[in-house]
C-alpha positions as CSV (number, residue, x, y, z in Angstrom):
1,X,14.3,-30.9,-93.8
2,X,11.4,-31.4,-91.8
3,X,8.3,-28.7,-91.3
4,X,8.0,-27.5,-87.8
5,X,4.2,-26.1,-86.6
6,X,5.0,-23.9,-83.8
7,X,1.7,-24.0,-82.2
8,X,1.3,-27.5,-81.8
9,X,5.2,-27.7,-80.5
10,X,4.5,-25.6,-77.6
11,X,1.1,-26.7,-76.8
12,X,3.0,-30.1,-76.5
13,X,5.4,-28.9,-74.8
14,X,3.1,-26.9,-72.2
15,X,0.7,-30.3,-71.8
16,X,3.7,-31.8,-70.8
17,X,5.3,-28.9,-68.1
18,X,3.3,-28.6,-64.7
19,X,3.4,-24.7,-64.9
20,X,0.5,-22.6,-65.0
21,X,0.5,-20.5,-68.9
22,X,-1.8,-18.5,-70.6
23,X,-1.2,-18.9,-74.4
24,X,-2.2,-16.8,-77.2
25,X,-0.9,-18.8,-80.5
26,X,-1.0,-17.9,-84.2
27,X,-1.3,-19.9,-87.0
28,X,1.0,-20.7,-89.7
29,X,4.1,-20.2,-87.9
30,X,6.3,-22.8,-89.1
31,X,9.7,-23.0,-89.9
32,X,12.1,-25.5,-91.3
33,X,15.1,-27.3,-90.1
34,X,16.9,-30.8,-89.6
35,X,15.4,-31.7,-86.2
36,X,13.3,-30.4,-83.6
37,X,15.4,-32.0,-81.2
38,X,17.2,-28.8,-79.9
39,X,14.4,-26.5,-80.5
40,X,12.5,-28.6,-77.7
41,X,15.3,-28.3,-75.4
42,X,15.2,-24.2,-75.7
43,X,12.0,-23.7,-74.9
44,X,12.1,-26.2,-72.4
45,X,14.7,-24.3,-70.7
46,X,12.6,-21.0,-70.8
47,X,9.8,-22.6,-69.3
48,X,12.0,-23.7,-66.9
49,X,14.0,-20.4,-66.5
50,X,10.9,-18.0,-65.9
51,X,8.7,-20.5,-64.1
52,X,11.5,-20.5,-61.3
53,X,10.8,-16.9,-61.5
54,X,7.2,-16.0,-60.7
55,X,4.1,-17.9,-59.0
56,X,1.9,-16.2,-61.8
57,X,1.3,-18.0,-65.0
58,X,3.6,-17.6,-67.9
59,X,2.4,-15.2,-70.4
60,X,3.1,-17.3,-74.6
61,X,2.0,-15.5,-77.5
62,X,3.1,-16.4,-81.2
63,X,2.9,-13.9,-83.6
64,X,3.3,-14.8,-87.4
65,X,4.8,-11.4,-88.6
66,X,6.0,-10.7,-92.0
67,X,9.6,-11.1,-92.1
68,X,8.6,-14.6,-89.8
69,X,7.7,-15.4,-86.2
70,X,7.6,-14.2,-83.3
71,X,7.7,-16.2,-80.0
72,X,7.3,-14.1,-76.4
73,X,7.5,-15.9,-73.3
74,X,6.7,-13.4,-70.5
75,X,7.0,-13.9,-66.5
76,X,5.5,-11.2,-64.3
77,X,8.0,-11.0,-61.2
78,X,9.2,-8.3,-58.8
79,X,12.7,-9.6,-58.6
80,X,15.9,-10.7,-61.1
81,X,16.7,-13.6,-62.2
82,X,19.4,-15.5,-60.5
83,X,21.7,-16.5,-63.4
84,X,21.9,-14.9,-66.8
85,X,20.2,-16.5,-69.9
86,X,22.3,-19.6,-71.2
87,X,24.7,-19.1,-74.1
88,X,23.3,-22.2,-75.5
89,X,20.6,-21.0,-76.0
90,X,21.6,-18.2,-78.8
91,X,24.1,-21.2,-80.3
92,X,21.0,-23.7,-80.7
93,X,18.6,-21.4,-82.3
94,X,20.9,-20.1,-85.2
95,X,20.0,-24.0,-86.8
96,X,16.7,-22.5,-86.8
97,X,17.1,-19.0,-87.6
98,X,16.7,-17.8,-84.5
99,X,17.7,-14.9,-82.4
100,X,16.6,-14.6,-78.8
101,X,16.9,-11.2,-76.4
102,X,16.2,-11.1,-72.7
103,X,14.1,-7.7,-71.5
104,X,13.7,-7.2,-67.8
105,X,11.8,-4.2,-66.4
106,X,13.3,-4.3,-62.7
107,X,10.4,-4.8,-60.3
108,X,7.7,-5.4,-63.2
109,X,8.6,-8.5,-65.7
110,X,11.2,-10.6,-67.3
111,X,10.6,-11.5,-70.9
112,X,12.3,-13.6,-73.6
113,X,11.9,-12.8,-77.1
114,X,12.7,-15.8,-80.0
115,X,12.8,-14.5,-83.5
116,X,12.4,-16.5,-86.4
117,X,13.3,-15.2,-89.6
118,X,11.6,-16.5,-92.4
């Protein structure tokens, strides 16, 4: 098992994507797991996903909660998204204990949520 930091995955991964983020990012979420491999891939894909969505930065917040962390990825846009949210995506974050959920307020925002359970 390795450790994961959240924090510093996602500011990696941000440095590396050319879309514009604001990011608000606790500390001490970490969680555990074999590889980070698939983890990278998910929120690669939400990047990508809401990005393709909006011309207004990406709203990332981490939130270290009690019963684990929280991880919000929020696109302000006025329309839907043109394909659901992957399968894949719910399959790869159950090796991490994640669950993921997909809010849209027609007209306002789209949002993905990423639970991890501690």
């Amino acid at each position: 098992m390795q450790r994961i930091d959240l924090k510093n995955l996602i500011r990696l991964i941000d440095d590396q994507k050319d879309i514009e983020t604001n990011l608000i990012l606790d500390e001490g979420c970490v969680i555990e797991a074999e590889n980070q491999t698939a983890l990278i891939k998910v929120i690669n894909y939400i990047f990508n996903y809401l990005g393709a969505q909006t011309q207004q930065p990406l709203e990332i917040s981490l939130d270290l909660m009690h019963d684990g962390c929280l991880l919000n990825f929020m696109a302000f846009t006025e329309k839907s998204p043109d394909t659901p949210l992957s399968p894949n995506v719910e399959e790869a974050l159950k090796a991490y204990k994640g669950t993921v959920s997909l809010v849209e307020e027609n007209g306002k925002y789209l949002q993905v949520k990423i639970h991890f359970a501690s």
